[in-house]
Backbone atoms as SQL, in Angstrom:
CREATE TABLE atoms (id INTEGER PRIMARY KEY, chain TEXT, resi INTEGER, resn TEXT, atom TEXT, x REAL, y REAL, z REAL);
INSERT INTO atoms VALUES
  (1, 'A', 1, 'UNK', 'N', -26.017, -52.526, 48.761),
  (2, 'A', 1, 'UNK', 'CA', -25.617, -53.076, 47.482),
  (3, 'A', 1, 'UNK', 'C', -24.735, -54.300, 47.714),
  (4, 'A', 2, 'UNK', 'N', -24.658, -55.004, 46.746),
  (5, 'A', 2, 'UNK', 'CA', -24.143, -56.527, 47.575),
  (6, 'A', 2, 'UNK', 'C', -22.405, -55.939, 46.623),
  (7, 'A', 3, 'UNK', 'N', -21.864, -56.894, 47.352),
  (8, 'A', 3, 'UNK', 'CA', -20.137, -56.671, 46.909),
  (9, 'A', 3, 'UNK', 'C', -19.974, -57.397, 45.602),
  (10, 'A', 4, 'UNK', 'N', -20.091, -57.091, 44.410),
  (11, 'A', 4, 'UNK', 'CA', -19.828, -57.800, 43.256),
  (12, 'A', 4, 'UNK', 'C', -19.100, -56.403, 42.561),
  (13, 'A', 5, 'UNK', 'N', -18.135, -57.151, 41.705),
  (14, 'A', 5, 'UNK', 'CA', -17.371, -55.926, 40.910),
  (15, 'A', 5, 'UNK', 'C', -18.322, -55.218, 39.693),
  (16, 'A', 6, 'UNK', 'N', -17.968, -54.050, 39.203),
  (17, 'A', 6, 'UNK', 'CA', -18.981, -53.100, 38.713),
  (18, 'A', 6, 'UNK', 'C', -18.347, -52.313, 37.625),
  (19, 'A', 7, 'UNK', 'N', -18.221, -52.577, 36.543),
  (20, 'A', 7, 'UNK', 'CA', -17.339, -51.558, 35.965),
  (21, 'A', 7, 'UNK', 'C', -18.703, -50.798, 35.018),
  (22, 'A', 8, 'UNK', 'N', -19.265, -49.729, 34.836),
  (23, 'A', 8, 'UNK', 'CA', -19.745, -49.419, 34.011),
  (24, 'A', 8, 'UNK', 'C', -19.165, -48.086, 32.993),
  (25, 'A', 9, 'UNK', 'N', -19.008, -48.496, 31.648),
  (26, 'A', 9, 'UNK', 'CA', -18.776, -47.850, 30.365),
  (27, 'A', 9, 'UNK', 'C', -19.803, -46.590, 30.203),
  (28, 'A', 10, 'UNK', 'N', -19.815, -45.501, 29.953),
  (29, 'A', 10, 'UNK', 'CA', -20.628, -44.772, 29.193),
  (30, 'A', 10, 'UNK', 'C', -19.909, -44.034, 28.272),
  (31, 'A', 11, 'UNK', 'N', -20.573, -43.727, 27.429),
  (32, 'A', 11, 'UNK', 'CA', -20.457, -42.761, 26.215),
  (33, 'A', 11, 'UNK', 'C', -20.207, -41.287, 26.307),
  (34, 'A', 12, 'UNK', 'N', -19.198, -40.983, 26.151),
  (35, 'A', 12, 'UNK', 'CA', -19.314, -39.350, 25.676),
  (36, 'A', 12, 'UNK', 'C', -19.515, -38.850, 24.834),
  (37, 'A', 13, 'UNK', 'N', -19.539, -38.846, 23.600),
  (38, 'A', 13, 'UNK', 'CA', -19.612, -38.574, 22.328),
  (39, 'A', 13, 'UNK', 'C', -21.656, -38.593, 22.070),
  (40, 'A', 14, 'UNK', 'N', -21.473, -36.800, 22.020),
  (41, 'A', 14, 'UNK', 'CA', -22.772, -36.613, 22.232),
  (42, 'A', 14, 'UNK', 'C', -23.376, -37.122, 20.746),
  (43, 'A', 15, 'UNK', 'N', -24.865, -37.495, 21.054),
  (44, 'A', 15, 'UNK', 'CA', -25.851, -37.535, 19.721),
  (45, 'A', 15, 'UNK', 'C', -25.175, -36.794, 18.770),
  (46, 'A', 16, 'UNK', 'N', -25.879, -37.079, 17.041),
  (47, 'A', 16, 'UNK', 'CA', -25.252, -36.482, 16.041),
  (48, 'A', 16, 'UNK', 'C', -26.668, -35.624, 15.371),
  (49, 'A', 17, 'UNK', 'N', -26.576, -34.601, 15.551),
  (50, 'A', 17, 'UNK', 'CA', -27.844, -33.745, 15.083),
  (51, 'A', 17, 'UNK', 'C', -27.982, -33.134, 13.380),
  (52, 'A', 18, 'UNK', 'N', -28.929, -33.181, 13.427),
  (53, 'A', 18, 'UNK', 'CA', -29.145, -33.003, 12.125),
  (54, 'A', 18, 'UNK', 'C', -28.908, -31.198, 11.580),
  (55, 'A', 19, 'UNK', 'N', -29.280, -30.524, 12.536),
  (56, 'A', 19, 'UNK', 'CA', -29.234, -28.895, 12.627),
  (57, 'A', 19, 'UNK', 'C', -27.778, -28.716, 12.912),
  (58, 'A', 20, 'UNK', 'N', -27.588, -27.959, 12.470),
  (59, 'A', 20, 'UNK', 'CA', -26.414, -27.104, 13.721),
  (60, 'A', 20, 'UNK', 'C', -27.076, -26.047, 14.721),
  (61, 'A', 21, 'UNK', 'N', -27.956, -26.064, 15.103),
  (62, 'A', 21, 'UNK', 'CA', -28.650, -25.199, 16.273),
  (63, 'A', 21, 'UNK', 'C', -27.555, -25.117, 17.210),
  (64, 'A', 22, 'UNK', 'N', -27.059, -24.226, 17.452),
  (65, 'A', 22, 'UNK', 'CA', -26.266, -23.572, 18.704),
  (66, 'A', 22, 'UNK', 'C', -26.863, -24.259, 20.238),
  (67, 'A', 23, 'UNK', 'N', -28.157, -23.850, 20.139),
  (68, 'A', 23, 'UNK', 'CA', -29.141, -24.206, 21.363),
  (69, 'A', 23, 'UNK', 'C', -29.193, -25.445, 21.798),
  (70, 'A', 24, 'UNK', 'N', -29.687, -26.237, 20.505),
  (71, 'A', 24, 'UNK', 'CA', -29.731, -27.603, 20.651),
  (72, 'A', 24, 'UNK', 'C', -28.588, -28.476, 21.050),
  (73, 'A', 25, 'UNK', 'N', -27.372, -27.913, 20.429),
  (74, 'A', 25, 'UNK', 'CA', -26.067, -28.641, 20.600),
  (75, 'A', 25, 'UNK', 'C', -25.999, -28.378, 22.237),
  (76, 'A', 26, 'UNK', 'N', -25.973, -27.076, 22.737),
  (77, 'A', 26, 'UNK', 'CA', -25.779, -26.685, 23.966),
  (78, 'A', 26, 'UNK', 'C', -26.377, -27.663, 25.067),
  (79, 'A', 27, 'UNK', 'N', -27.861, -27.701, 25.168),
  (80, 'A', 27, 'UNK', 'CA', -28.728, -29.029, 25.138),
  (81, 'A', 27, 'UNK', 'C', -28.136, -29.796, 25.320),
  (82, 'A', 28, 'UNK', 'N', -27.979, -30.724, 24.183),
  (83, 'A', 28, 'UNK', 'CA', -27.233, -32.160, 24.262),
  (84, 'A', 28, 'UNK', 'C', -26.006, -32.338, 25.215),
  (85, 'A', 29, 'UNK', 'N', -24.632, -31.071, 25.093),
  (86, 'A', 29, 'UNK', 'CA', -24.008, -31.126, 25.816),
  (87, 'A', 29, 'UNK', 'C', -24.188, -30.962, 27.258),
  (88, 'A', 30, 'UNK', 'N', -24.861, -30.535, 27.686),
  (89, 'A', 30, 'UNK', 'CA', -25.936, -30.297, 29.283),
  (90, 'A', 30, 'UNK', 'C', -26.285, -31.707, 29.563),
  (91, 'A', 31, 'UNK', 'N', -27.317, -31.983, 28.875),
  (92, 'A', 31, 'UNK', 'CA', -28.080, -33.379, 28.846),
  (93, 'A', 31, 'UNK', 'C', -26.690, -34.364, 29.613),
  (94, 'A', 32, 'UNK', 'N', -25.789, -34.634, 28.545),
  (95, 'A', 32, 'UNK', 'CA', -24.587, -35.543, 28.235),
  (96, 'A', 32, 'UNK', 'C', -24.221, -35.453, 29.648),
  (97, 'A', 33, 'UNK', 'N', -23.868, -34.607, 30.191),
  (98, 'A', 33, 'UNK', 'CA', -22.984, -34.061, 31.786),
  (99, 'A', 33, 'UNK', 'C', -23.629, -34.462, 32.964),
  (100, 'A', 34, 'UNK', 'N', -25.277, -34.066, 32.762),
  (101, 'A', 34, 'UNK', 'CA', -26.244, -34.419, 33.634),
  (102, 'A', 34, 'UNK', 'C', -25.986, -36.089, 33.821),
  (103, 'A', 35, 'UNK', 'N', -26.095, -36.925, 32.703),
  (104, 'A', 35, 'UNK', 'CA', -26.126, -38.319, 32.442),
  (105, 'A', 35, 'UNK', 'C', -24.959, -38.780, 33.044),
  (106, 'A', 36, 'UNK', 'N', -23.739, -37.877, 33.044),
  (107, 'A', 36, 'UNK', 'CA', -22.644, -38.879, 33.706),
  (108, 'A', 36, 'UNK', 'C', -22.183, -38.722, 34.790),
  (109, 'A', 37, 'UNK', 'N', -23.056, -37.286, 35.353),
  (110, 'A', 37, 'UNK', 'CA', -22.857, -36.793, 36.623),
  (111, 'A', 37, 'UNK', 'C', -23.602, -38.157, 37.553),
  (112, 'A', 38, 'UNK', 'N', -24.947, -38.297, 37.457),
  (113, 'A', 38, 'UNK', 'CA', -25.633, -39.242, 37.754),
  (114, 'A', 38, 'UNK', 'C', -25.026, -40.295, 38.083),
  (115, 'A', 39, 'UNK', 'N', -24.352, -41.053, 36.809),
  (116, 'A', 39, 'UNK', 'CA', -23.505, -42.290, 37.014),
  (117, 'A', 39, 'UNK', 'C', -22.751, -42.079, 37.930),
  (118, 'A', 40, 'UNK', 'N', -21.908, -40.976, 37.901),
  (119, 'A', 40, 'UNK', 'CA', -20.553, -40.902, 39.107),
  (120, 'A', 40, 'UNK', 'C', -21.298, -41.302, 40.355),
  (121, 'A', 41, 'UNK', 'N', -22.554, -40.527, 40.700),
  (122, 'A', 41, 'UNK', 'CA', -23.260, -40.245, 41.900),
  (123, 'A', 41, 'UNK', 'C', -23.633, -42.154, 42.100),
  (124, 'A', 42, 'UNK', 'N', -24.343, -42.982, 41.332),
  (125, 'A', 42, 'UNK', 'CA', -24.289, -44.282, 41.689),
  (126, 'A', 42, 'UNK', 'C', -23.489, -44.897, 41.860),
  (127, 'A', 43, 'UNK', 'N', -22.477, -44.862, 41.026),
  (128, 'A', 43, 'UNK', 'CA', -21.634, -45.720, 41.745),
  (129, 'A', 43, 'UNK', 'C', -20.307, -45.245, 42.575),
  (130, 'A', 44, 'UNK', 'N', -20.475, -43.981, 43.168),
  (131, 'A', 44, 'UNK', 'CA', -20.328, -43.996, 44.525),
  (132, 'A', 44, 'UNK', 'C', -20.764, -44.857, 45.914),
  (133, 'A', 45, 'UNK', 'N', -22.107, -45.290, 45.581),
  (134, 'A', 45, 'UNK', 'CA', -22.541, -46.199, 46.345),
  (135, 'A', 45, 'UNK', 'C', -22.556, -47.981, 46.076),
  (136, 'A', 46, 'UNK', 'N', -21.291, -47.782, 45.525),
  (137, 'A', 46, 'UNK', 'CA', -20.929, -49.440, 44.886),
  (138, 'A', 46, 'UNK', 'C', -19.504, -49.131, 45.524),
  (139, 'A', 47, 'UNK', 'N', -19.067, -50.404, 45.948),
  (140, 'A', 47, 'UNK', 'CA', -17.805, -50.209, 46.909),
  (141, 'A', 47, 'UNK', 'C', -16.732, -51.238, 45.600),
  (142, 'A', 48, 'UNK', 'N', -16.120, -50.152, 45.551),
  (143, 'A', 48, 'UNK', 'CA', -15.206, -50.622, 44.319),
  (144, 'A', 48, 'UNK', 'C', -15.481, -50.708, 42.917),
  (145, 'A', 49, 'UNK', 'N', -16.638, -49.817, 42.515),
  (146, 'A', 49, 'UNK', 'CA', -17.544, -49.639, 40.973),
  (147, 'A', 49, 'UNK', 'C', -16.133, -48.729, 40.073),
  (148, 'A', 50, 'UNK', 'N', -16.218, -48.922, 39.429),
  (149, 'A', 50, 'UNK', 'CA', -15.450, -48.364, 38.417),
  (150, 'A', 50, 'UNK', 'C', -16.103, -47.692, 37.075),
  (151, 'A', 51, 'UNK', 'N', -16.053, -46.546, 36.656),
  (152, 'A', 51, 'UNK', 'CA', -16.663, -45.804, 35.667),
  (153, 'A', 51, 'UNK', 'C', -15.621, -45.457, 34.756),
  (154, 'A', 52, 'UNK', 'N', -15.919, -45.578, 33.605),
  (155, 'A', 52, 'UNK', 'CA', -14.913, -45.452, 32.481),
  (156, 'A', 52, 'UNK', 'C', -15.810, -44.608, 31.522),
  (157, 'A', 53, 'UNK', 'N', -15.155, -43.190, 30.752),
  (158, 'A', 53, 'UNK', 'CA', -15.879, -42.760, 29.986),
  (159, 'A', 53, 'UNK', 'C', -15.322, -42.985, 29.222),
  (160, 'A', 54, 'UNK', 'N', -15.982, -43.311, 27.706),
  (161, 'A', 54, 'UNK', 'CA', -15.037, -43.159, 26.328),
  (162, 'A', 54, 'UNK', 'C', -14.792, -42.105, 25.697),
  (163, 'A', 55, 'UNK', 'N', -13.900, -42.052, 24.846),
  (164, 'A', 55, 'UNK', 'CA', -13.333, -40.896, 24.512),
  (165, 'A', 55, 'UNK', 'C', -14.215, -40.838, 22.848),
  (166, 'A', 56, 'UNK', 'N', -14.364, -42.081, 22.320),
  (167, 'A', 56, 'UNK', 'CA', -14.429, -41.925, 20.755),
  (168, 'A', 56, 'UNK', 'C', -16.046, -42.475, 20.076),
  (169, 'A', 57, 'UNK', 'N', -16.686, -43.013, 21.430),
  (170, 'A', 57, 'UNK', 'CA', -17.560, -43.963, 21.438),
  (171, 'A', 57, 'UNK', 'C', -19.336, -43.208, 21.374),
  (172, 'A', 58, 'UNK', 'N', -20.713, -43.261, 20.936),
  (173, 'A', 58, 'UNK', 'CA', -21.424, -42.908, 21.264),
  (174, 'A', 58, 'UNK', 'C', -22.394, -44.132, 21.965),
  (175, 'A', 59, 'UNK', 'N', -23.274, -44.520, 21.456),
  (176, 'A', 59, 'UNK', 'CA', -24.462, -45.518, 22.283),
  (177, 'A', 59, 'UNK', 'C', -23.861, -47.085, 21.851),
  (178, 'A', 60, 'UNK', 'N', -22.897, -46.958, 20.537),
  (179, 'A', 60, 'UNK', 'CA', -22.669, -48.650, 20.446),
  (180, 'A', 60, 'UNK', 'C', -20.651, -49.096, 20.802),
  (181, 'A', 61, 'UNK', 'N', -20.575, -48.813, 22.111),
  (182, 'A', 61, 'UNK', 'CA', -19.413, -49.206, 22.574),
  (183, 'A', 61, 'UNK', 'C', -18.754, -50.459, 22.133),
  (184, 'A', 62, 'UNK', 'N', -19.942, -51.673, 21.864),
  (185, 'A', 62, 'UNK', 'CA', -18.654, -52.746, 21.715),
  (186, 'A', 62, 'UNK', 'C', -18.629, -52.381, 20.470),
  (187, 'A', 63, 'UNK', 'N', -19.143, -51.620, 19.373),
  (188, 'A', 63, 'UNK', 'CA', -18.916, -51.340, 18.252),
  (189, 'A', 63, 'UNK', 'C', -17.184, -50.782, 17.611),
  (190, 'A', 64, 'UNK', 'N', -18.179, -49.809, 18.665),
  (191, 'A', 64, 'UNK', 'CA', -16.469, -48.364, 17.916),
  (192, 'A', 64, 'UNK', 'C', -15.472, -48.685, 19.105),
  (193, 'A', 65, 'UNK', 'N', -15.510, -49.021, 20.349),
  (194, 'A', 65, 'UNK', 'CA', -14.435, -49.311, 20.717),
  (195, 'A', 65, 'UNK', 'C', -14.123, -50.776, 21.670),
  (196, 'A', 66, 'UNK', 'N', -14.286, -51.573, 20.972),
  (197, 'A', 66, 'UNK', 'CA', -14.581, -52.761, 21.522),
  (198, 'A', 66, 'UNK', 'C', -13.526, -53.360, 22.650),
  (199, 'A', 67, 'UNK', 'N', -12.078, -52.827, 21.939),
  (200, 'A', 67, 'UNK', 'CA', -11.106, -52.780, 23.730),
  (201, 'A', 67, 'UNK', 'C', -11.541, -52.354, 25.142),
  (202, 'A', 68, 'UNK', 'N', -11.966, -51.455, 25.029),
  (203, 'A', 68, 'UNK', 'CA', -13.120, -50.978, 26.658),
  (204, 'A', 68, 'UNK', 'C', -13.867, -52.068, 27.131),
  (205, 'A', 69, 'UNK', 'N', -14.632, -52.541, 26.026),
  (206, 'A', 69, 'UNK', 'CA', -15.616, -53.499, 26.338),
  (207, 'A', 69, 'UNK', 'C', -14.446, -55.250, 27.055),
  (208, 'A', 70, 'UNK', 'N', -13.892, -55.428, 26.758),
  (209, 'A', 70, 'UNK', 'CA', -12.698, -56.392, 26.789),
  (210, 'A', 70, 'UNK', 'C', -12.151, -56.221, 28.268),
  (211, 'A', 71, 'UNK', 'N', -11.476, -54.899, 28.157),
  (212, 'A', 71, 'UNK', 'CA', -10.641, -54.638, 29.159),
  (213, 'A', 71, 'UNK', 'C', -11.369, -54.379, 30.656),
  (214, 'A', 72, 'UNK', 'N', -12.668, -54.185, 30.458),
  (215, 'A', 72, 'UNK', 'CA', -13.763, -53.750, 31.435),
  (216, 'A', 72, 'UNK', 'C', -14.211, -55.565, 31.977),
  (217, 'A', 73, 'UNK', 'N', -14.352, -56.523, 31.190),
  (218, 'A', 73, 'UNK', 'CA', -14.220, -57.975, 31.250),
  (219, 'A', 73, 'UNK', 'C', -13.255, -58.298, 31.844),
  (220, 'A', 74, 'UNK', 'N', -12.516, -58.223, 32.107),
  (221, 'A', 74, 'UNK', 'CA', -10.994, -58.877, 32.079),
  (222, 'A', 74, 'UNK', 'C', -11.031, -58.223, 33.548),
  (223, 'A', 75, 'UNK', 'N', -11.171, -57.220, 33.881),
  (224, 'A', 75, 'UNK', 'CA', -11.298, -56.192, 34.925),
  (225, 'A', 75, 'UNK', 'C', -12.090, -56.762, 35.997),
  (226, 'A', 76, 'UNK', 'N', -13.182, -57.421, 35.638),
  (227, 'A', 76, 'UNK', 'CA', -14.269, -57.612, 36.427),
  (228, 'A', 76, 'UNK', 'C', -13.894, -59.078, 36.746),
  (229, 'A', 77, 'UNK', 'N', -13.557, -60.334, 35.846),
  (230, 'A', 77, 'UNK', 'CA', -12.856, -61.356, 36.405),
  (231, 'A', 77, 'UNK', 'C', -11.998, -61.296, 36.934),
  (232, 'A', 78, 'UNK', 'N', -10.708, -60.752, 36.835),
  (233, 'A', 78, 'UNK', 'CA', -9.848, -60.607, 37.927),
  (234, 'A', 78, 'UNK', 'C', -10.396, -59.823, 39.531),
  (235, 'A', 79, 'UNK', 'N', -11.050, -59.312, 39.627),
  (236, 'A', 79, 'UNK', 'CA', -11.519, -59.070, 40.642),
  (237, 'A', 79, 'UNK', 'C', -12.634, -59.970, 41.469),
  (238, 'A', 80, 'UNK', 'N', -12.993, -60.858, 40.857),
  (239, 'A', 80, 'UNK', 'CA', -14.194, -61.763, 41.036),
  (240, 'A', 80, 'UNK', 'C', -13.795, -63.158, 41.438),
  (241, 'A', 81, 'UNK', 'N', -12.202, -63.591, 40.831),
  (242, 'A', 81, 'UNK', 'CA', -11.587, -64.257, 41.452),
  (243, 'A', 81, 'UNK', 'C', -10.835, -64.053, 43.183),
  (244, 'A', 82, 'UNK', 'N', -10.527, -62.574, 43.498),
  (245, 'A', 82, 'UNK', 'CA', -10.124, -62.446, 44.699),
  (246, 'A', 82, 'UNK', 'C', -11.070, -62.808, 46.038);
C-alpha cells in the first residue's frame, strides 16, 4: 500500500426498518459489526490509517455530522504536509 494518510469514517447507526422484527433488527446489528470489523481488518494494513466510527450518523455523514467530515480533512492535510 503506498504511504498516503487514510482516515476512513463509517457509520454506526444501523438502517431504519420498517418492522420491528426482533430477527431482523438482530440481522442488521450482526451485518453492522461484520462491516466494521472488516474495516478495522483493512486498515490495519495501511500504516497510519485511521478509522473513526460515528456515534449519531447513518450512510449520509457529511449530512448529520459534518464536523467528522472536516476534522477527518484537516487530519489528513496535516499529515500530508509532514
Amino acid at each position: 500500500m503506498p504511504d498516503v494518510p487514510v482516515v476512513l469514517l463509517a457509520a454506526s447507526k444501523p438502517r431504519e426498518f420498517k418492522s420491528n422484527n426482533a430477527e431482523e433488527l438482530a440481522l442488521e446489528k450482526a451485518r453492522m459489526q461484520a462491516r466494521l470489523d472488516a474495516f478495522k481488518e483493512w486498515l490495519k494494513r495501511i500504516p497510519g490509517g485511521q478509522f473513526i466510527v460515528t456515534e449519531r450518523s447513518g450512510h449520509h455523514i457529511p449530512n448529520e455530522e459534518p464536523e467528522l467530515v472536516i476534522d477527518a480533512i484537516r487530519q489528513i492535510i496535516k499529515r500530508a504536509k509532514k
